[in-house]
N, C-alpha and C positions, 0 to 999 in steps of 0.2 A: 423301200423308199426311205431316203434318208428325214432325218428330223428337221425341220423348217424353219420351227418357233425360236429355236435361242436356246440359251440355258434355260433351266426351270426357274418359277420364278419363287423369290424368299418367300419365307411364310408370313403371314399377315403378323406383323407387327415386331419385325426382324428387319428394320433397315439397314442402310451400310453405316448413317451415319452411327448410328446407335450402338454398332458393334466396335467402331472406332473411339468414341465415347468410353465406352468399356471397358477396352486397350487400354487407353490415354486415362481412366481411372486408378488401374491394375497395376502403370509403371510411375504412378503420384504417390500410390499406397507407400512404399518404404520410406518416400519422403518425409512426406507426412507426419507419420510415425517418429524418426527421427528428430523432426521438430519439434513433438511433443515431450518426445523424451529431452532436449535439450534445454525446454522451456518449464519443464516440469517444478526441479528445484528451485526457478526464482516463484514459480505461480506459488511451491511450497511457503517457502520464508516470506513471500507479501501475506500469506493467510494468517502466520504467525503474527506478524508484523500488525495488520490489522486486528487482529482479537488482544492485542496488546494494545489499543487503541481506542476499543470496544471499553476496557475495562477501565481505561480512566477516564473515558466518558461516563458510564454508571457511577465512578467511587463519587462516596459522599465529597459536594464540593464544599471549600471555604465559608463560613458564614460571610453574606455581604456580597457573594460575587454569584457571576452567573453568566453565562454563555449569551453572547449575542447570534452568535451559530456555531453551529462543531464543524468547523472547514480543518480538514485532516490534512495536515502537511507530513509525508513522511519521507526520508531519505536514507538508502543504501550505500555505502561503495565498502570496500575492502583491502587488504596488500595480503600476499602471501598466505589466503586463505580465512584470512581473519573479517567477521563483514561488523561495521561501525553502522549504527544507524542514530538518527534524529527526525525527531521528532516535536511538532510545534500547533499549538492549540490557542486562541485567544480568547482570556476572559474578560468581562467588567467587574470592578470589586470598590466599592467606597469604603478598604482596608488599607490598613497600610502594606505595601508591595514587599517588604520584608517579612511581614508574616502570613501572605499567600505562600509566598518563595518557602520558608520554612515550612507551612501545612503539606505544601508537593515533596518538601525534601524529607519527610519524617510517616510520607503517606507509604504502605508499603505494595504497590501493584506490582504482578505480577509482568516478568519481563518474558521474552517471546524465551530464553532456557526455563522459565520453571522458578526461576529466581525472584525472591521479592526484593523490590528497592535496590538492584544492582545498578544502578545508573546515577548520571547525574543531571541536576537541574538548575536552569538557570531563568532568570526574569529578564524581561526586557519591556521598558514601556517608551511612552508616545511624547516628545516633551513638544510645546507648541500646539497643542490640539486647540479645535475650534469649540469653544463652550469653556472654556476658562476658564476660573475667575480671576481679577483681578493679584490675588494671592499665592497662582500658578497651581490651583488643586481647583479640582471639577468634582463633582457629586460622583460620580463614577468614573473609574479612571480606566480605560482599556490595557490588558495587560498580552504579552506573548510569552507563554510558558512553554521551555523549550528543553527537552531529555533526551539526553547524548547517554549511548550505551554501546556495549560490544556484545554479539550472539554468535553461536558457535552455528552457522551455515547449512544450510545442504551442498553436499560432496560438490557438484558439480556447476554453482551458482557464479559464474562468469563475475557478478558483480562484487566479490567478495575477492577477486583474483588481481 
C-alpha cells in the first residue's frame, strides 16, 4: 500500500524558514568579515586618535583656565598615504591668550606615533562675546585650542589616501 501522508515531517524546531535564515547568514559571513577588515584600520587610528585626546585632557591645565566641557573635535584626511589630523578643545582662562598658546606649545603630549610635542598649535578666540566689558576683556575669556599634526596611518586607512 503506498504512503498517503506526504513527506515526513521536519523535526520539531527545524523550520524552513530557519534553515534559510541560516543560508542567508552563511553567504553574509564573508561579507561581513570583509567589512571589518576594511574598517579595521580607521577604528585602529580613531583609538589612537582618541587616547591622544585622552591625554591632553589629563595634562595638567594652565593656571586660570578650565574647561567648560571636553567636546572633542577631531579630524582625519590624508594624500598619498600620509594621514594629517586636528584637533580642537575649548577652554576658559582669565590669562592672557599668548600664554595659554605657549603653556600648549611647550606642553609635551604624547602624539598617536609615540612622539611628544610633534605638532603644532594654535589659539583661536571669540571677539564680540556677550559679557564684555566695556574695555573688550571679560573675566573669562573662551579660548579654541587647536593641534594640527601628521601620524604615520594604518596600511589600509582609506582616509589617509
Amino acid at each position: 500500500m503506498p504512503n498517503s501522508q506526504g513527506p515526513p515531517a521536519p523535526p520539531p524546531g527545524h523550520s524552513r524558514t530557519a534553515r534559510r535564515l541560516g543560508c542567508l547568514a552563511l553567504l553574509l559571513l564573508p561579507f561581513l568579515l570583509l567589512a571589518a577588515v576594511v574598517k579595521a584600520p580607521t577604528w585602529i587610528d580613531d583609538y589612537r586618535l582618541a587616547r591622544m585626546m585622552d591625554r591632553i585632557e589629563k595634562h595638567p591645565r594652565p593656571p586660570g583656565t578650565d574647561f567648560e566641557y571636553f567636546d572633542r573635535h577631531v579630524d582625519v584626511r590624508g594624500d598619498s598615504g600620509d594621514c594629517w589630523y586636528t584637533m580642537r578643545f575649548e577652554i576658559s582662562t582669565d590669562r592672557p591668550i599668548q600664554e595659554v598658546l605657549n603653556y600648549y606649545r611647550q606642553a609635551k603630549i604624547e602624539d598617536p606615533d609615540g612622539h611628544l610635542g610633534d605638532y603644532d598649535v594654535y589659539a583661536y578666540t571669540f571677539f564680540d562675546e556677550p559679557g564684555t566689558s566695556e574695555g573688550g576683556i571679560s573675566d573669562t575669556e573662551p579660548v579654541i585650542i587647536h593641534l594640527a599634526g601628521e601620524f604615520s596611518g594604518s596600511l589600509l586607512n582609506m582616509r589617509c589616501y
